[in-house]
Structures are given as structure tokens and as C-alpha cells.
N, C-alpha and C positions, 0 to 999 in steps of 0.2 A: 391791755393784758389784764390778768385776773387779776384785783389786789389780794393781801396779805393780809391776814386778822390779825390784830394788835390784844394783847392778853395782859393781866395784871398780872403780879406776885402771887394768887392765890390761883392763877391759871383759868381766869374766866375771860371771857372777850368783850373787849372794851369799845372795841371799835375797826378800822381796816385804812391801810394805806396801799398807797400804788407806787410799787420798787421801782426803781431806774431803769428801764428799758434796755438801756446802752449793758448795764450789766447782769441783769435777770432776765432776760428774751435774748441773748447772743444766736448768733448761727452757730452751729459747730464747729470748731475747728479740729480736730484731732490729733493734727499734727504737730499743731501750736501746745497742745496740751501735753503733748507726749515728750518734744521736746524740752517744757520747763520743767516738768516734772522730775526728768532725767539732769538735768543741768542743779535743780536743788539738794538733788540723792546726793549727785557727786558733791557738790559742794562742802556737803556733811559728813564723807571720809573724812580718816584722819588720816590718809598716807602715810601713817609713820611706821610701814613695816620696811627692814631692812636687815642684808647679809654682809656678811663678809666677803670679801675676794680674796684671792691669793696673799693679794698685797697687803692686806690687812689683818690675817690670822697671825696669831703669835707663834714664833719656833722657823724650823726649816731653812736655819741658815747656811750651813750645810750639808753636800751630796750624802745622801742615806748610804750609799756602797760604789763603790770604781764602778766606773761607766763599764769594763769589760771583765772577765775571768770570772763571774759567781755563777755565771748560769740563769742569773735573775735577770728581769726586765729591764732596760734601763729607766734610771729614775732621776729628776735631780734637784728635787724637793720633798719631804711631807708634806707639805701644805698643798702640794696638788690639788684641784678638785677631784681626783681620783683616787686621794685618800681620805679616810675615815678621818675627820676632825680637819680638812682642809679647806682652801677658801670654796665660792658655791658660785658657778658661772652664770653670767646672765641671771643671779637672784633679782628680786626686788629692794629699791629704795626707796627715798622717803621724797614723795611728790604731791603734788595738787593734782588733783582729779577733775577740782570745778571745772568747766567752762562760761562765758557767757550766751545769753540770749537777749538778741535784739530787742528793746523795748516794746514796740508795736506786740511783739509775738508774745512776751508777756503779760502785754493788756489783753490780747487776745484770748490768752489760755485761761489765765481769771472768769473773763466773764462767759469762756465754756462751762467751769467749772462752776459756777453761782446758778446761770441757766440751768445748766443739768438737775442740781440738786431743787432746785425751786420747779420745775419739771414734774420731778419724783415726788414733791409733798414733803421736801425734807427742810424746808426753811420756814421757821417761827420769827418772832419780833415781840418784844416785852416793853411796853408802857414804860416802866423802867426800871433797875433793878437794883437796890439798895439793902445794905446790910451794915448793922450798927455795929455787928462784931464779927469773926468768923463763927459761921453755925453751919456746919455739914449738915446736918439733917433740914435745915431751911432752903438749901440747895437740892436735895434729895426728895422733898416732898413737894417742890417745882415740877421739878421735871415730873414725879408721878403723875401730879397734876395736870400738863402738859400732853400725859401720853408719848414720855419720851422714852426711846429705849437705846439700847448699844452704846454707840462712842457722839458724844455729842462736844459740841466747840461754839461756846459763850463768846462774843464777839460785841464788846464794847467799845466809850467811845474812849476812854483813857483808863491806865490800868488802876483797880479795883482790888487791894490787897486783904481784903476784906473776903470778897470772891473767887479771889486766888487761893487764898487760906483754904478756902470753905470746900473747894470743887476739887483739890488735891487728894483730898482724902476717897473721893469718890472713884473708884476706877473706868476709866476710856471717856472723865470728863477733862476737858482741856479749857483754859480762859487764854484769849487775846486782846487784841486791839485794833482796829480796821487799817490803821497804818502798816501795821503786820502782817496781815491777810494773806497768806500765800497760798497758789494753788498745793501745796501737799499736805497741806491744812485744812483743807477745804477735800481732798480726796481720802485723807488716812481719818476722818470722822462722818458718821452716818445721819447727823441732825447739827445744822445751824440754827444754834440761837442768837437774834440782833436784839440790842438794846434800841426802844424806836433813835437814841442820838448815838451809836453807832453806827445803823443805818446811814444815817445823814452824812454822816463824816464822809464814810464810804463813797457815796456819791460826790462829795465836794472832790476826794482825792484819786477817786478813777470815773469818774461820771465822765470828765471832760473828755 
């Protein structure tokens, strides 16, 4: 398969490696992909919307009016849900949304998602990338350099507070870490960048 140019800090090319096959040349799966994708959304509700029922609105302890003689409806609560300010039937509570997804089909949906974008032209690799302090505009004159645009995702091999600092400031740039790597990560940004020992890790931890 085609390798990957490897680039300095100042965005020139250094050199080129050859990605993992097992996760930059995947078959497609779509299914796989659509699946974890939906299983991390959920995951990321917070379920914590919730009503009241009858049994739980304050008041309405006793009949509003005699069951007969007024003319009126019969009633024998306010807190009805048929009255204004009363309990709310079949509302929502507070639940989990996540589900699980089969490992395999996880491994699988990743290395859709890595193929895909490595496919597209949208995975770089950096010699490696060090910062003595946080300097936003040293992550910002990267990527120009780079020819990078939209939402990109810094993917090193341990986290880089330095880098984290720096790329915060920038908006639709995100840092991680290859142990972290998920596919909704990999789909809510338009450029992968690896550190060449990002890379590696990568391989050590889903290569297999």
C-alpha cells in the first residue's frame, strides 16, 4: 500500500513510512461503523431528563367537588394529568441510553474509519512534535504549513499538555491519544494528524 510522508515541525518532508495495513487498508464495513458510532452518541446522553407523575406532584389531596350535583365532570384529583399543573403520563425519566458493541465489530469499525480517511488524503504523520511551552500560534503555523484545514485531531503517543494548551485555543482543532482513538473522533474531524510514536502505539494496540 501507498506509504505516508513523514514531515517536521516546520511542515517540510522528511521522509515516508508504511501504516498498518490491518488498520489503514480495512474492507469496508458500514455496518460495523454505524453501529459504534450510534452506541458512542448514546453513550454520551446524559439521560437525565425527567417528570413528574401523579404520584409525585405536590397537592390534590382531596376531591376538587362531590362526585354528583354540580353539573361538572367528575374529578377526583387536581393533579390529574388532565389538569394544568398535574402529574405527565408516560413522561420521560432518567436512564442510560448507551449500549454495548461486540469487540470484533469495534475493531472493525476503527479500521473503516482510519482506511477511509487515509483513502481521502486526510492522514498526515509528524517526525515528532514537541513544545517547550503552550504557543498557539506554533500550532497554527503547523498546520498552515501542512495545508491543513477545517477540524483536525492531533493523535499522539501520550498526552502533551503543552499541545493540549496550544490547539484549544484554535477552533475544530482537538488533541488525543492512540489509546483513545475512537471512531467518532476519527469521523467528527476532517484531518488526522500522527505523531510518527503515536503511530506505533496505534499499531502495538489495535494492530493485533
Amino acid at each position: 500500500m501507498p506509504k505516508l510522508a513523514i514531515y517536521n515541525q516546520q511542515g517540510e518532508q522528511v521522509g515516508q513510512i508504511a501504516p498498518p495495513a490491518a488498520l489503514f487498508k480495512a474492507p469496508l464495513k458500514k455496518g460495523a461503523l454505524y453501529h459504534t458510532a450510534v452506541s458512542q452518541a448514546a453513550r454520551q446522553r446524559q439521560g437525565s431528563a425527567t417528570t413528574k407523575t401523579r404520584g409525585q406532584v405536590r397537592g390534590g389531596g382531596s376531591k376538587p367537588w362531590p362526585q354528583k350535583g354540580t353539573g361538572r365532570a367528575r374529578h377526583g384529583s387536581i393533579r390529574s394529568p388532565l389538569w394544568v399543573g398535574g402529574g405527565v403520563t408516560f413522561g420521560p425519566q432518567p436512564r442510560d441510553f448507551g449500549y454495548k458493541v461486540p469487540k470484533k465489530v469495534r475493531r472493525a469499525a476503527l479500521s473503516t474509519a482510519l482506511s477511509a480517511k487515509n483513502k481521502g488524503g486526510k492522514v498526515l504523520v509528524l517526525e515528532e512534535l514537541t513544545l517547550d511551552r503552550p504557543h498557539t500560534k506554533g500550532v497554527a503555523s503547523l498546520l498552515k504549513s501542512l495545508n491543513v484545514t477545517g477540524k483536525v485531531l492531533f493523535v499522539t503517543a501520550e498526552p502533551d499538555q503543552n499541545l493540549i494548551k496550544s490547539a484549544r485555543n484554535i477552533p475544530g482543532v482537538t488533541v488525543t491519544f492512540s489509546r483513545l482513538l475512537n471512531v467518532l473522533a476519527i469521523l467528527n474531524h476532517d484531518y488526522l494528524v500522527f505523531t510518527r510514536e503515536g503511530l506505533q502505539q496505534l499499531e502495538e494496540v489495535y494492530g493485533g
